[in-house]
C-alpha positions in Angstrom: 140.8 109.6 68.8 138.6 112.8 69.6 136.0 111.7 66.6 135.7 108.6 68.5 135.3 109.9 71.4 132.9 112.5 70.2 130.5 109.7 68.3 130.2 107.7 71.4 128.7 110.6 73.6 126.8 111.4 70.4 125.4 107.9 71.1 125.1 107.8 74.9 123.3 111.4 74.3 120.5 109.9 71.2 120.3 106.4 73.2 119.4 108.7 76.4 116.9 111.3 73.8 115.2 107.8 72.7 114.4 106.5 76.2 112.6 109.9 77.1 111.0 110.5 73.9 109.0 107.7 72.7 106.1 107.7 70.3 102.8 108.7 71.5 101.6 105.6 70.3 104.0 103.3 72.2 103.2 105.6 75.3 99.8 104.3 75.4 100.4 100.8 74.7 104.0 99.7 76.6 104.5 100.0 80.3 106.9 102.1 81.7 109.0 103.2 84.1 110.1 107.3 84.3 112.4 109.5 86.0 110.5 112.0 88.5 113.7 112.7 89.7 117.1 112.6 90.8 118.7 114.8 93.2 119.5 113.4 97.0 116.9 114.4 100.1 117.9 117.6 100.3 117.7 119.3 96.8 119.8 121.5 94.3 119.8 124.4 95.8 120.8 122.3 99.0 119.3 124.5 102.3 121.9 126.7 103.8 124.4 126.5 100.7 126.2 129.3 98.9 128.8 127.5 97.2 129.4 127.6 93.6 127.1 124.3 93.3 123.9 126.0 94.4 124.6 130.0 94.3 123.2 130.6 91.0 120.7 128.4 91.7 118.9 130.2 94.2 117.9 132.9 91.8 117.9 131.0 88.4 116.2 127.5 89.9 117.0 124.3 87.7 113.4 122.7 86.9 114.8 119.3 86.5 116.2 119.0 89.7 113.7 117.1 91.8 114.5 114.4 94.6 114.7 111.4 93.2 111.7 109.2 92.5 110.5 107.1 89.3 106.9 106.8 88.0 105.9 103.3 86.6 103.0 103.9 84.0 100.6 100.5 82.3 98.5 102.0 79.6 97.0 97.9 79.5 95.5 98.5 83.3 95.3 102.2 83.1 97.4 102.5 86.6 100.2 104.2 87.9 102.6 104.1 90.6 105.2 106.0 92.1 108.6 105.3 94.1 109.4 107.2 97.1 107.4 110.3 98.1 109.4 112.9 98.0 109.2 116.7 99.1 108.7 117.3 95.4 105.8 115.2 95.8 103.4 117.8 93.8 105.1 118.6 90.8 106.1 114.7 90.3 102.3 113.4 90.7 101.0 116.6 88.0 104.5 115.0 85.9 102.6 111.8 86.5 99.3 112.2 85.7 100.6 114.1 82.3 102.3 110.5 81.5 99.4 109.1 81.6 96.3 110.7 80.1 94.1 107.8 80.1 93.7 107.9 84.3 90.7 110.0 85.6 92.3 109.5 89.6 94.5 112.0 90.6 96.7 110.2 92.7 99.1 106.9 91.6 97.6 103.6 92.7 100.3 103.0 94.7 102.9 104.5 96.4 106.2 102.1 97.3 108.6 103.5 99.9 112.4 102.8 100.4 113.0 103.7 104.1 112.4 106.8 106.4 114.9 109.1 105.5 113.2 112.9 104.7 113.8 112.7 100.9 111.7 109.2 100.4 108.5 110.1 102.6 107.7 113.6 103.6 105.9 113.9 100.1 102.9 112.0 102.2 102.3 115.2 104.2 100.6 116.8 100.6 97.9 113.7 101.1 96.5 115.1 104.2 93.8 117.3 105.0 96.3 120.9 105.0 96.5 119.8 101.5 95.0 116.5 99.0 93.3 114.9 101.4 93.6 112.0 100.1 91.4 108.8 99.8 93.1 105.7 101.0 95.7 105.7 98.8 97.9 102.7 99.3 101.3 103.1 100.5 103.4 99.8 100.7 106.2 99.7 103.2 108.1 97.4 105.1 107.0 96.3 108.9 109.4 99.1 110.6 108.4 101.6 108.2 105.0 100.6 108.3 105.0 100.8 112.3 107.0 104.2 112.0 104.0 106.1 110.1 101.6 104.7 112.1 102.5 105.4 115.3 104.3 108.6 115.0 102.8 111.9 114.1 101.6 113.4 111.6 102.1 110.3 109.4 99.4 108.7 112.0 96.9 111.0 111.4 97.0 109.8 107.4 96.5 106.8 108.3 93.4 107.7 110.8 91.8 109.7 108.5 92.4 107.2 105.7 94.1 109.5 103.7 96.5 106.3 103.2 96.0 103.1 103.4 99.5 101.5 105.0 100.0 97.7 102.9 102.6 95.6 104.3 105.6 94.6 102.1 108.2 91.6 102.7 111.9 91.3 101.8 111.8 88.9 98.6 108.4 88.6 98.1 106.5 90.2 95.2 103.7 91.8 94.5 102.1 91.6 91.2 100.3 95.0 90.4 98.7 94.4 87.8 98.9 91.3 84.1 102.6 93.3 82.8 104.0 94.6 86.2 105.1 93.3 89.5 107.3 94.4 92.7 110.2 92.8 94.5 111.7 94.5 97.9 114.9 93.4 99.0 116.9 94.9 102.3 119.8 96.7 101.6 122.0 98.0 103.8 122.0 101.8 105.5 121.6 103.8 108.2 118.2 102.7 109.5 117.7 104.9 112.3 114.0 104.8 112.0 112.8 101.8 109.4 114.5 99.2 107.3 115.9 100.2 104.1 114.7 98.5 101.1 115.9 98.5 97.4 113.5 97.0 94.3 112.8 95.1 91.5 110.6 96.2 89.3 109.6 93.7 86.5 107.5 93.8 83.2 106.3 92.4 79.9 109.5 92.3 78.0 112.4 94.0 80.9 112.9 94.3 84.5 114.9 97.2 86.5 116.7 97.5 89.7 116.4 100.7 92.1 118.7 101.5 94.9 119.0 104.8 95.2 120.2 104.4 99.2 122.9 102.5 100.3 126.0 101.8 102.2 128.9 100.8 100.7 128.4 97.5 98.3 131.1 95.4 100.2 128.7 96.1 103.4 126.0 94.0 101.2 125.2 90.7 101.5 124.2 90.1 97.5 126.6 90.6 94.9 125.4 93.7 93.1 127.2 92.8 90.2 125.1 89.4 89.9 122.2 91.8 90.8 123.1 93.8 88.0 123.2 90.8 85.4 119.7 89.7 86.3 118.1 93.2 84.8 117.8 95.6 82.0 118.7 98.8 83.9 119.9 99.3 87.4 119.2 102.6 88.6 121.9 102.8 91.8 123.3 105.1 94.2 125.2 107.9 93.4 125.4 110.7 96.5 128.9 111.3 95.8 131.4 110.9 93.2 134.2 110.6 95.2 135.8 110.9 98.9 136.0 114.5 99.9 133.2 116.6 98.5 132.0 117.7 101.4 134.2 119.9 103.2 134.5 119.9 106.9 132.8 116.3 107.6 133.5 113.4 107.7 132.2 111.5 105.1 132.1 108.1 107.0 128.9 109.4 108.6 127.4 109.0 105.6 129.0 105.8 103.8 127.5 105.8 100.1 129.4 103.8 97.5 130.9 106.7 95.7 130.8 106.3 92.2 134.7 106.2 91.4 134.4 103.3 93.6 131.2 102.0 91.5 133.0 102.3 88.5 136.4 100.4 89.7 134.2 97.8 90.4 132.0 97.7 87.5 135.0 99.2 84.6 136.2 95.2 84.4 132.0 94.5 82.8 131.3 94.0 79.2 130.0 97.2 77.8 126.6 95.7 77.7 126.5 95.2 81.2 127.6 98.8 81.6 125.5 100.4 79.8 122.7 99.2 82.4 123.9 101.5 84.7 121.9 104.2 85.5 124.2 106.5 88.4 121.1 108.1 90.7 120.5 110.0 94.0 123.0 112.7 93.6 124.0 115.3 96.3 123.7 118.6 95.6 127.7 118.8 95.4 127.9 116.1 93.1 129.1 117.5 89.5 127.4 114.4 87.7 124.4 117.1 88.0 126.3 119.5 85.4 126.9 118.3 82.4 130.0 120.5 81.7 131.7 118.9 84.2 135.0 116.8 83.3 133.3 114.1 85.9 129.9 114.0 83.8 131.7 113.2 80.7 134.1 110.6 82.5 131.5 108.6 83.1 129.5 108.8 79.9 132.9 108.0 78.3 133.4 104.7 80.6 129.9 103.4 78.9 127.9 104.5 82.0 124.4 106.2 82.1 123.6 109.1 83.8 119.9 109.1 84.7 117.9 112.3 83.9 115.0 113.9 84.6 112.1 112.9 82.4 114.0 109.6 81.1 111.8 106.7 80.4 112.6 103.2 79.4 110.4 100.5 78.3 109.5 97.4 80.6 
């Protein structure tokens, strides 16, 4: 039973190796989509935290630990594009630019936002003039969203200076960004204090994927995220927490993510092709699916589940 066991994380772990490390060849010639990161809004070390999840990481930082964001990368068009602006914004555009050595810009030619929670757009602020000062890159967001970073500063004063250029998305209707790759937005629901929240589709050539890395709990929804799930090649979906409890001394109903024991009673009764779509993403800083020690990490992998990781790509 343990050689089992043992050959099938061997196989999550080379399945997960091939997605990140493709050919330079197929690198320039097959669109893409890549992890720029993972981690919930607030980072790993989370601010103010001393517990045995971020102690050692204050003086030993982990790299790989960015907020999460994917890159989507089509050597055809020579363009890029990035998902969510996060306050690891930098780092992820130079990770960006790296994937893609045919682009002269510096920037992605497009920036798509979820909604306006401090993880998913406070990355803009390296675009103005204390920083990039950037050229009218485009940022898509939805007519909230939109409204909320022009008419509150300092987003406003990217958009006055043209450092961005605001383009207008709408729930269910896609964009096509270029011959292989086009954008769906859907709503999903969560606590939208200051802008809808949106999740998307992302399709290509050959595969599409699915990104929601913020929501409230799936019943709360009003698509079936199984169905939603069938419909792609990879779903990369929200994983905050693993399970009720983890943070000590709140209540965790003020923030209601699907935890992912709860994702994976609902998803364990799938074929194993269906779960091996599932990419768990958006983890707080207390969530052990960020070590891969942990009893919790290999739980999952063992289920048939996918953990994303930093610097993961997969084919569209």
């Amino acid at each position: 039973m343990k050689a089992i066991y043992l050959v099938l994380l061997l196989s999550l772990s080379c399945q997960s190796i091939q997605e990140k490390e493709n050919t330079t060849t197929d690198s320039l010639t097959t669109s893409f989509i890549s992890v720029l990161g993972t981690v919930q809004d607030g980072g790993s070390p989370h601010i103010g935290c001393s517990k045995e999840c971020c102690k050692n990481l204050w003086d030993n930082p982990d790299k790989t630990r960015k907020v999460v964001s994917l890159g989507i990368v089509d050597p055809e068009s020579k363009q890029t594009w990035m998902l969510e602006a996060t306050p690891d914004f930098p780092s992820q555009i130079e990770m960006l630019n790296k994937l893609a050595p045919f682009k002269t810009a510096k920037t992605p030619d497009g920036i798509f936002l979820t909604h306006a929670h401090i993880g998913h757009y406070s990355g803009l602020m390296y675009l103005g003039r204390e920083a990039m000062s950037g050229k009218g890159l485009p940022v898509y967001a939805m007519p909230r969203m939109k409204t909320f970073l022009a008419t509150n500063g300092p987003w406003q004063q990217l958009v006055l200076l043209n450092n961005i250029q605001l383009q207008p998305l709408q729930a269910g209707s896609t964009i096509k960004l270029s011959t292989n790759i086009s954008i769906t937005p859907f709503l999903v629901q969560h606590r939208d204090e200051y802008s809808e929240t949106v999740g998307y589709r992302i399709s290509g050539k050959n595969k599409k994927a699915l990104f929601i890395p913020d929501i409230d709990k799936w019943q709360k929804w009003d698509r079936n995220i199984v169905e939603e799930i069938k419909q792609v090649d990879y779903a990369f979906i929200d994983a905050t927490f693993y399970a009720d409890g983890e943070i000590k001394g709140r209540s965790m109903a003020e923030i209601p993510h699907p935890f992912v024991v709860e994702s994976m009673a609902m998803f364990d009764s799938l074929p194993a092709s269906e779960r091996t779509k599932i990419h768990f993403i958006h983890f707080n800083h207390t969530n052990p699916l960020l070590k891969k020690d942990s009893k919790e990490y290999t739980k999952v992998l063992k289920k048939g589940y996918r953990i994303a990781e930093f610097g993961q790509r997969v084919d569209l």
